[in-house]
ROTI-298986 format. One line per 10 residues: number of its first residue (from 1); for each residue z, y, x of C-alpha. Coordinates in steps of 0.2 Angstrom, whole numbers, always signed. Each point is the difference from the previous one (the first is absolute). Example, Ala and Ser with C-alpha at 12.3 -4.5 7.8 and 13.67 -1.06 7.14 Angstrom:
1) +39:-22:+62  -3:+17:+6
// end
This chain:
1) +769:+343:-870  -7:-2:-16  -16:-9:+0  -14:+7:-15  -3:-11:-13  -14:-11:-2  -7:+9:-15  +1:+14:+12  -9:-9:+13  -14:-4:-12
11) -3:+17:-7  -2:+9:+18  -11:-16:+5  -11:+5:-15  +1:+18:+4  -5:-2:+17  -15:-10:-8  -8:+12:-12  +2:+14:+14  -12:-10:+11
21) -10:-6:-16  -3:+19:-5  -2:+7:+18  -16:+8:+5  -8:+5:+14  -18:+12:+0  -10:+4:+16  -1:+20:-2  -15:+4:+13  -11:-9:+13
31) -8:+12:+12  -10:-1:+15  +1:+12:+15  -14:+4:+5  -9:+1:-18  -14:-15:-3  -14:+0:+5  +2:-4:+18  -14:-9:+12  +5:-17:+6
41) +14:-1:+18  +10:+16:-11  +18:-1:+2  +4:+2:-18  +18:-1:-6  +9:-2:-18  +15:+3:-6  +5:-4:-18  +15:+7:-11  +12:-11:-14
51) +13:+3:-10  +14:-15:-7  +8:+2:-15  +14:-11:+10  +10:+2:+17  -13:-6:+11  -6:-1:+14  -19:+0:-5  -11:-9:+12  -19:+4:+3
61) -14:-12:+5  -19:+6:+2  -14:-12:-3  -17:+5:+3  -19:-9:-10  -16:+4:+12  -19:+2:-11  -2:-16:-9  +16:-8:+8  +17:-6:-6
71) +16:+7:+2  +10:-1:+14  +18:+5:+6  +2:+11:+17  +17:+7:-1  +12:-9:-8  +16:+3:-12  +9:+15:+11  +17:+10:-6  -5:+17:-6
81) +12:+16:+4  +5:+8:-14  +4:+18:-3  +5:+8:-16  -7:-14:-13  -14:-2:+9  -3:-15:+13  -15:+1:+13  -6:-14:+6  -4:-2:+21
91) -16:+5:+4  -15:-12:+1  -12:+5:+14  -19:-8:-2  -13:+1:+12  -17:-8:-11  -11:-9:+15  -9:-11:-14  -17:+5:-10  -1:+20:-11
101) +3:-1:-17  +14:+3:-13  +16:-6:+4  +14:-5:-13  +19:+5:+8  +13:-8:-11  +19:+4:+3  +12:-11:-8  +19:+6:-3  +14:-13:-4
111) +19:+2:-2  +5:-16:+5  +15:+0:-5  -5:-1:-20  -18:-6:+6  -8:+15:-10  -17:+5:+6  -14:+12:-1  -17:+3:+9  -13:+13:+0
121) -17:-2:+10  -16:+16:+7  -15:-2:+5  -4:+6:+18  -16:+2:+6  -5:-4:+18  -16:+4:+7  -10:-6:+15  -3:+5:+16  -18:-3:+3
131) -12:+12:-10  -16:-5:+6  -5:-12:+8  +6:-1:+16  +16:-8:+6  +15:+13:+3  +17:-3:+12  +18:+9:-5  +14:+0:+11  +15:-7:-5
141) +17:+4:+1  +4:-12:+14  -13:+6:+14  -7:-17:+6  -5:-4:-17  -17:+6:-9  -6:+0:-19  -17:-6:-1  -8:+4:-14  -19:-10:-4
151) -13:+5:-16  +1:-15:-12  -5:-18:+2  -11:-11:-11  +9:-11:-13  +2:-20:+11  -1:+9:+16  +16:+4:+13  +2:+11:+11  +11:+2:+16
161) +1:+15:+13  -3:-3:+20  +5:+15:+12  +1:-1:+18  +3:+14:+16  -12:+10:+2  +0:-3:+17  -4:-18:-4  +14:-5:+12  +6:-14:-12
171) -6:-13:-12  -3:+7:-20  +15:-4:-13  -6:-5:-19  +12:+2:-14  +3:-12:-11  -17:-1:-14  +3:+7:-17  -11:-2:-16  -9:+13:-7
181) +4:+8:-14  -16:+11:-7  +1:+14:-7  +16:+3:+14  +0:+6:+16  +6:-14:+17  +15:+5:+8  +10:-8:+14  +14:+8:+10  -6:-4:+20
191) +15:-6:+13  +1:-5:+14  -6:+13:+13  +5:+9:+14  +8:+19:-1  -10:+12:+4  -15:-10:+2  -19:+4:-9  -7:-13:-10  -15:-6:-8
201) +2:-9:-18  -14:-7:-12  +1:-10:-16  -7:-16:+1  -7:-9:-20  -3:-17:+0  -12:-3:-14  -6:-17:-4  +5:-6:+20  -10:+14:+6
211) +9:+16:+9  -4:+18:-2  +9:+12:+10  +1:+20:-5  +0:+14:+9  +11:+3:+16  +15:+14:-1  +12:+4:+12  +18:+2:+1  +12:+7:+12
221) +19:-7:+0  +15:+12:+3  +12:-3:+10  +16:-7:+0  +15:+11:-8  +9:-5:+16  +13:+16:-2  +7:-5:-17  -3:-21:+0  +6:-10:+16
231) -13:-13:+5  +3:-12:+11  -10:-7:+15  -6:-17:+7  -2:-8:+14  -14:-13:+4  +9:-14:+11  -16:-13:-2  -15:+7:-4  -11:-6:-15
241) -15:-11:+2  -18:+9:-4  -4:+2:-15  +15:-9:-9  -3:-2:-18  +16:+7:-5  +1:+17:+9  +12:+8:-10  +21:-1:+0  +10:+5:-14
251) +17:+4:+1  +17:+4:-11  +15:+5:+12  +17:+0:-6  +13:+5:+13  +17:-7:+1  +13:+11:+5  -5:+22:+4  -16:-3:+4  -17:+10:-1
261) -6:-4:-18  -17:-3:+1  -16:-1:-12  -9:-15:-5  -14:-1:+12  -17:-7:+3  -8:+0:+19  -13:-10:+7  +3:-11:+15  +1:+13:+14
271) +16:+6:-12  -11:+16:-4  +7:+8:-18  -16:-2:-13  +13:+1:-17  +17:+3:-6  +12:+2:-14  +16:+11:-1  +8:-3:-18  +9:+15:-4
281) +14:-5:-10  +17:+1:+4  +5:-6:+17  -18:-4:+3  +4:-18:-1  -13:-12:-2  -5:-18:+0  -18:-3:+2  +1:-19:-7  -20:-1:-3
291) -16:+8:+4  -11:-2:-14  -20:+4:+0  +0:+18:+2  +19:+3:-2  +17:-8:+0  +16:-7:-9  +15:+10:+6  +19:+1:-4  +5:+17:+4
301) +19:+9:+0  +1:+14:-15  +10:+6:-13  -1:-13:-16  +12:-2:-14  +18:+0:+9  +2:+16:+7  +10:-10:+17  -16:-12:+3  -14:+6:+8
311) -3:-15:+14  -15:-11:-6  +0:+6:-18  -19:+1:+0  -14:-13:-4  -17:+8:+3  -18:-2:+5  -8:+12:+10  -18:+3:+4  -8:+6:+19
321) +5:+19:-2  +18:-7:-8  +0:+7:-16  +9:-9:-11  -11:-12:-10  +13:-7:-13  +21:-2:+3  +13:-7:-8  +19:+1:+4  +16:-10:+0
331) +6:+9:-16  -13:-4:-10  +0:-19:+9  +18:+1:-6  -1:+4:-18  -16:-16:+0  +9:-14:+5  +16:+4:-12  -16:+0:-13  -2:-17:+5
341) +18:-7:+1  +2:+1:+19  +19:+0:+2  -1:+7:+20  -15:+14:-1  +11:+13:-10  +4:+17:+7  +15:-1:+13  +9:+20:-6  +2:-10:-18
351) +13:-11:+9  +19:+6:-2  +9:+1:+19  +6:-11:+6  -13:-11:-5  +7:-16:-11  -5:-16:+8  -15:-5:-9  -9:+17:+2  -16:+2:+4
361) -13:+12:+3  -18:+3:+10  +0:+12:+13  -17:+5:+8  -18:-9:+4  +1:-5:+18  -12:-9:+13  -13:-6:-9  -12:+1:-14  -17:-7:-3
371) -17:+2:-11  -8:-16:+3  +7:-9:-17  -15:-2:-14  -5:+11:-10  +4:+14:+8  +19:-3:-2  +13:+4:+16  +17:-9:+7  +13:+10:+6
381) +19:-1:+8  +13:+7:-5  +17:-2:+4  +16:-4:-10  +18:+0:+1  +12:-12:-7  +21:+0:+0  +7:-16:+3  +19:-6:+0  +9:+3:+16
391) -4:-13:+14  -16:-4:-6  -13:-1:+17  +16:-3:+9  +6:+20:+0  +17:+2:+6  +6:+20:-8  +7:-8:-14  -10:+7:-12  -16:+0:-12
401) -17:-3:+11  -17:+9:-1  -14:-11:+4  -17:+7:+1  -13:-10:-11  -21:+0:+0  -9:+2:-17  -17:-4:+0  -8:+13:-14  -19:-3:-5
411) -11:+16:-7  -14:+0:-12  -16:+9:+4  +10:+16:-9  +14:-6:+10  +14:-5:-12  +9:-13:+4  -6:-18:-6  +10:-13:+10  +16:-3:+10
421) +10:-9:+11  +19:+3:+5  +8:-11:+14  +15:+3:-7  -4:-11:-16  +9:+7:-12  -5:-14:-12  +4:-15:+10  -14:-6:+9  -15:-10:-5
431) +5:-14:-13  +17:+3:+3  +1:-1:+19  +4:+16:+11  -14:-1:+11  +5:+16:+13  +19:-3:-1  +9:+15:+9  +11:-13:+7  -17:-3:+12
441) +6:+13:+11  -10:+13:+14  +1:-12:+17  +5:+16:+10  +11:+10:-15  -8:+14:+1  +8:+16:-9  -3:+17:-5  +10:+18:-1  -5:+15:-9
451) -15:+6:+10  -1:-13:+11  -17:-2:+8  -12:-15:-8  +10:-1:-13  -5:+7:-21  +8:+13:-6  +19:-4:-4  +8:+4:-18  +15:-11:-5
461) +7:+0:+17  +17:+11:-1  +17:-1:-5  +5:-17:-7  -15:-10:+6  +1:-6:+19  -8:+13:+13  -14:-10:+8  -14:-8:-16  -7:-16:+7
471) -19:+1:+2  -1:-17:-5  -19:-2:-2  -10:+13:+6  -18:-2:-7  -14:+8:+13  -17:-7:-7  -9:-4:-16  -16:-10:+0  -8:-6:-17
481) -8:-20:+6  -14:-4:-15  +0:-18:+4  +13:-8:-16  +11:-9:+9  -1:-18:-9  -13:-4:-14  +12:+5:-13  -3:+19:+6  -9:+10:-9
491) -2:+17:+12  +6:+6:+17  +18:+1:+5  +10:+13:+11  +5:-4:+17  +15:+9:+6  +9:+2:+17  +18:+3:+2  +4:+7:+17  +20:-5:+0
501) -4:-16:-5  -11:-6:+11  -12:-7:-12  -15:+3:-12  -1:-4:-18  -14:-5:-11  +5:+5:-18  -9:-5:-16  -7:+16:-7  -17:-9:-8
511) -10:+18:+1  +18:+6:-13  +1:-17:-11  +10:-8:+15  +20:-4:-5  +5:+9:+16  +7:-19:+8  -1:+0:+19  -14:-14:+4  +5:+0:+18
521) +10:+8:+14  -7:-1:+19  +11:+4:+16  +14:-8:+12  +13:-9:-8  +18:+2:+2  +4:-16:+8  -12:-1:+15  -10:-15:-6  -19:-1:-2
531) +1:+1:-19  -1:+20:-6  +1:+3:-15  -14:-8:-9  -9:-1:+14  -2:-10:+15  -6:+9:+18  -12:-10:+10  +5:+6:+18  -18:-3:+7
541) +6:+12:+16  +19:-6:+2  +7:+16:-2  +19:+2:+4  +0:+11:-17  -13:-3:-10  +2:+9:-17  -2:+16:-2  +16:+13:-5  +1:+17:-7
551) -19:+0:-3  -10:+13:-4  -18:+5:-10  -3:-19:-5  -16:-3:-10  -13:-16:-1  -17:+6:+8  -17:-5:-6  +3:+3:-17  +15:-13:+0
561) -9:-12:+8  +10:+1:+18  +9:+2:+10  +16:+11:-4  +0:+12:+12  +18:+10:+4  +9:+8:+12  +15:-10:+7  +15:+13:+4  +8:-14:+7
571) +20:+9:-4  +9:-18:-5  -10:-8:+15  +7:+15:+13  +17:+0:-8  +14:-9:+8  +4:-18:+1  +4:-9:-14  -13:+9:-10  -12:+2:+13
581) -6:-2:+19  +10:+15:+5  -2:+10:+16  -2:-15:+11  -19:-2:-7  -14:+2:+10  -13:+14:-4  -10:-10:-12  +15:-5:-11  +7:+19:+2
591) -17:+8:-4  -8:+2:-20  -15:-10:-3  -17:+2:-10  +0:-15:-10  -15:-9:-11  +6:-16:-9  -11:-12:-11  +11:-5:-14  -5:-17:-9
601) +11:+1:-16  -8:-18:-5  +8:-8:+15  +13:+16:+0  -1:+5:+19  -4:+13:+9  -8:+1:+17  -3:+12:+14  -17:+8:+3  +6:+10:+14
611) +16:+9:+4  -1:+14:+14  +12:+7:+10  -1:+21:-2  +7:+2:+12  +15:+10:-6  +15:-1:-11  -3:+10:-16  +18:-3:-15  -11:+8:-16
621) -17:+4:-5  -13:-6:+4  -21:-6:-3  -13:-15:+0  -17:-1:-4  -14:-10:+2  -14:+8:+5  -19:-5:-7  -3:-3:+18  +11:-15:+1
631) +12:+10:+10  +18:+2:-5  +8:+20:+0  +17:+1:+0  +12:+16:+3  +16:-1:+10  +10:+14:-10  +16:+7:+9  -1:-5:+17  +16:+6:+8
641) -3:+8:+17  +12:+10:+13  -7:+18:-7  -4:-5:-17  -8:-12:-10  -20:-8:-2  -12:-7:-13  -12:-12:+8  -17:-3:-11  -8:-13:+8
651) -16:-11:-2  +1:-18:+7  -13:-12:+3  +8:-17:-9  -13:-10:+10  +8:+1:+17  +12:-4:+6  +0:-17:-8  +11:-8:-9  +4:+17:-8
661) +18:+4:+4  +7:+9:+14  -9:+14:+6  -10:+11:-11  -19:+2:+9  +2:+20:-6  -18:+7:+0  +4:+16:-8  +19:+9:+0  +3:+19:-4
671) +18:+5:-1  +10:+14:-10  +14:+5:-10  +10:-12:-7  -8:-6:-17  +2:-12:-15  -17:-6:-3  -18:+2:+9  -17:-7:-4  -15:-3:+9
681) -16:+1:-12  -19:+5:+1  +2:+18:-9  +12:+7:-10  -11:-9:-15  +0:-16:+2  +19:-3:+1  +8:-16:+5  +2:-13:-15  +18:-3:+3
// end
């Protein structure tokens, strides 16, 4: 075949060019349905219309600037459909819970393809619930949660609301304490209550120290929409003691295999219902990964950019009636990180099939994201997979091999992506040296199909690549440690935990000036000695198996002072011989632990605080908390029984038995469904730190 001539070559490269360079794109209408004004808790949704003087696909993204505030994104870039030459972007739903005033709405289309954009902002006006001078209540659309609405505040003052039964049956609930804002109205959305139960409710405004209260309204719950949501039930195996000061649980479920798919749900110890979220997208998937004060980060199933993705393609925050606070999407996440170089975070349908060894591509957001970074900035997984040369891991089909990577992504307060890590290390390692080699195999090899349960969604698995991807690394938990690691430092690093490698990593993020090199890894080493990693274990309570495998929801209490609580699966320690004890093991060897460790990264060791037997067996999920009581909570997930399966949220008394090992001292344990994560915590308002 002839090939085109260079010249040729040229003059269609230039052509291409000064298409892109004279492209335009022009925002045609923004309108809002229904028409501004609208009092504040209005469901109010937008929808904007483009047209592209190019091919397209035009993508949307709504931003939204409060009275005397500063601009800030709430729906990220979203494909448009077009029709005719007209594109519409997807709808942006808002539901204003803030302070009355004028609103600016700004929608922002981009053909990313020749990076052409256009925007065009309105005002809305919302207007206030109160109108004298009383308080006023407003049902929500999830029936266990209120919209409280208080006359203003003076300027240095805050204000918080308390509500309680009626009957006076239980203690009062405070929400968390806002500042005033005068001339604006108080607002607080109220969770935490039973259905179909009156309350009474009051704001509280602390002036100087000193407490005023308001007037007394009342408020009755609906019930639960039993017929069109499943909710599941509890059952109280050790009661709570009196007056424990974390009565409420909180629970994501996520069910393996067909069954019942359930809401997030909060309940007090008694397992009564007193709050839920059922996100609505597609699939109903979500992963609660962190309650927030008054809300909570979520990663939820729903159609994004790639019409065959739909599993965890949604970051967003919710608040207590679940409304969506502000979202982004692995699209838009995509089309960032190729912004910033990132050679594995490009979308995977760009990839020709089969996949070249070499390709690479991010997939969803999966396990874990968190909101504990400064200034306001959040961490997220994602995952990421790579095609390496035939035999790599040890595969044996002869051909090219997927193995399934973690990205670390970090979000600005306008959550744009600011910072990375890959463990697939494109660029070599720190200084040269691959640090997180994919020669470092998963001890027990795990693999994943096409739909396979616990593992992301699959897209370069097909013909010409081996059938099973290798889950190499499996990240499950994010924790952001403010301590600098070495007087060098000059901010707080990420701390990351790989469930298939048995191990936790400390990387140097700096609060985003950090090189990304791994500062430290924590777990059993390969070869049986004491020696792991960069640590050394000092086995206070002999244990037969000592480390930890296949943790889950690992995070530094007290503020990163200590200890590093998790929750030991304990899968490479119940596998077979060589890699673990096997089936001969006694029940402490064959059951997961609640485990605390003080780590010393001076003297680099790490030492048990206590590590309980649950009791049971659980292969994923999982929780660990300590409480402000000086108790431990920890949730045995997926507790395989003859009819089914279990979670276990238990309590446990770290101060007897002693030493602490063996044997939990449970003082509190309600079982239900099978679920990823719980926490134990004084109301949904004051959420744990890690």
């Amino acid at each position: 075949m002839k090939m085109p001539s260079k010249n040729l070559l040229v003059l269609v490269a230039l052509a291409a060019l000064s298409t892109a360079a004279f492209a335009t794109v022009k925002v045609t209408s923004l309108k809002a349905k229904p028409a501004s004004p609208q009092p504040i808790g209005k469901s109010i949704a937008f929808t904007a219309t483009a047209t592209d003087s190019s091919a397209g696909p035009v993508a949307f993204q709504f931003s939204v600037t409060p009275p005397n505030g500063s601009l800030t994104m709430e729906k990220d870039f979203l494909p448009g459909t077009l029709s005719g030459s007209t594109w519409t972007g997807p709808s942006f739903v808002w539901v204003p819970t803030g302070i009355e005033g004028s609103y600016q709405i700004q929608v922002v289309a981009k053909d990313f393809a020749t990076g052409k954009s256009a925007s065009k902002t309105i005002t809305y006006v919302v207007t206030a619930l109160v109108t004298g001078g009383a308080p006023v209540v407003k049902k929500t659309a999830n029936p266990l949660v209120a919209l409280f609405s208080a006359p203003s505040c003076a300027a240095g003052s805050t204000m918080a609301v308390a509500f309680q039964e009626e009957s006076g049956k239980t203690p009062a609930t405070v929400t968390n304490w806002v500042n005033c804002r005068p001339p604006a109205s108080m607002t607080f959305e109220i969770a935490g209550m039973y259905p179909s139960t009156a309350y009474q409710m009051y704001a509280e405004t602390n002036t100087g120290g000193t407490i005023a209260n308001g007037p007394t309204i009342t408020f009755k719950t609906g019930a639960l929409p039993s017929e069109t949501i499943p909710f599941p039930t509890f059952t109280v195996r050790t009661a709570a003691p009196a007056n424990d000061p974390n009565p409420v649980l909180l629970h994501n479920f996520i069910t393996f295999g067909t069954g019942t798919i359930y809401p997030d749900v909060a309940t007090d110890l008694k397992g009564r219902i007193i709050w839920y979220n059922y996100a609505s997208g597609l699939g109903h998937g979500e992963t609660l990964t962190r309650p927030l004060a008054g809300g909570a980060l979520t990663i939820q199933n729903d159609l994004g950019w790639f019409p065959a993705a739909v599993e965890g393609q949604f970051l967003r925050q919710i608040d207590l009636a679940g409304n969506i606070v502000r979202e982004t999407n692995m699209g838009a996440i995509e089309q960032e990180l190729l912004a910033l170089g990132a050679q594995d975070g490009g979308p995977c349908n760009a990839i020709s099939s089969p996949p070249p060894v070499g390709s690479a591509c991010a997939g969803a957001f999966h396990h874990d994201a968190i909101q504990t970074l400064p200034n306001g900035y959040t961490a997220a997984l994602i995952n990421t997979e790579r095609i390496f040369p035939a035999g790599t891991q040890g595969d044996t089909s002869g051909l090219p091999v997927d193995i399934i990577g973690d990205i670390i992504i970090v979000l600005d307060a306008n959550w744009q992506v600011v910072w990375y890590w890959d463990s697939f290390d494109p660029n070599g390692g720190y200084q040269g040296y691959p640090q997180l080699p994919v020669t470092q195999t998963a001890p027990l090899g795990e693999t994943c199909g096409a739909g396979a349960h616990g593992c992301p969604p699959m897209f370069l698995l097909g013909a010409g690549v081996a059938p099973l991807a290798h889950d190499w690394l499996h990240g499950n938990a994010l924790y952001y440690w403010p301590a600098p690691e070495d007087g060098n430092a000059t901010g707080g690093d990420i701390v990351w935990s790989s469930r298939h490698q048995d191990r936790i990593f400390r990387i140097d993020y700096e609060d985003s000036a950090g090189d990304g090199r791994i500062v430290w890894q924590m777990g059993p080493p390969d070869d049986g000695l004491l020696q792991a990693g960069d640590f050394m274990f000092i086995n206070t309570y002999n244990d037969s198996w000592y480390w930890y495998s296949h943790q889950h929801d690992v995070g530094m209490e007290n503020a990163g002072a200590g200890p590093l609580t998790l929750f030991d699966n304990g899968d490479t320690r119940v596998s077979p011989a060589p890699l673990g004890l096997g089936a001969g093991c006694g029940p402490y060897d064959c059951d997961s632990r609640g485990m605390a460790l003080t780590v010393d990264q001076s003297a680099m060791t790490v030492t048990p605080v206590v590590s309980f037997d649950l009791g049971a067996y659980s292969q994923a999920m999982g929780s660990a908390e300590l409480l402000s009581s000086g108790n431990y909570f920890f949730t045995n997930p997926i507790v395989i029984l003859k009819d089914g399966t279990l979670a276990y949220s238990e309590e446990i008394d770290p101060t007897n038995p002693a030493p602490q090992v063996g044997p939990a001292d449970v003082v509190m344990d309600v079982s239900g469904p099978q679920n990823y994560r719980a926490w134990q915590m004084p109301s949904l308002y004051e959420p744990p730190a890690t």
